[in-house]
C-alpha angles and dihedrals in degrees: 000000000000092000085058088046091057108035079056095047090050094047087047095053079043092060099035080056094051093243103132128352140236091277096046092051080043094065106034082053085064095048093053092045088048084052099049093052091053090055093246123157103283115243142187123276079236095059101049083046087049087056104040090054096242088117142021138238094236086047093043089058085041084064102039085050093054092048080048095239116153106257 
C-alpha cells in the first residue's frame, strides 16, 4: 500500500531527526490501526503524531520537505 510506504518513510526521516522515537511511532502506529478497525477516516502517521505532541508542525513540514512532498 503506497499510504503504508509513506507513513513509514515519514516516521523513519522523524527518527533519523531526531523528531520523535521508536516508542512514540509505536504508538501513533496503534492509533492509526484502532482507527482503521472502527471504521474511522483514515490519517498520517504525521498527523496523529502532530496531535498527540510528539511532533511539531514546523518539524512535520521539516520532514515532508526532506521526502520532497509540496507543503
Amino acid at each position: 500500500m503506497v499510504e503504508e510506504s509513506f507513513d513509514k518513510r515519514f516516521a523513519t526521516l522523524a527518527m533519523e531527526k531526531g523528531f520523535i522515537n521508536l516508542d512514540q511511532f509505536t504508538e501513533a502506529m496503534r492509533v492509526q490501526a484502532m482507527e482503521d478497525i472502527a471504521g474511522a477516516k483514515h490519517r498520517r502517521i504525521g498527523e496523529i503524531l502532530l496531535e498527540m505532541e510528539y511532533i511539531s508542525m514546523s518539524e512535520v513540514l521539516e520532514v515532508l520537505t526532506a521526502m520532497d512532498i509540496s507543503v
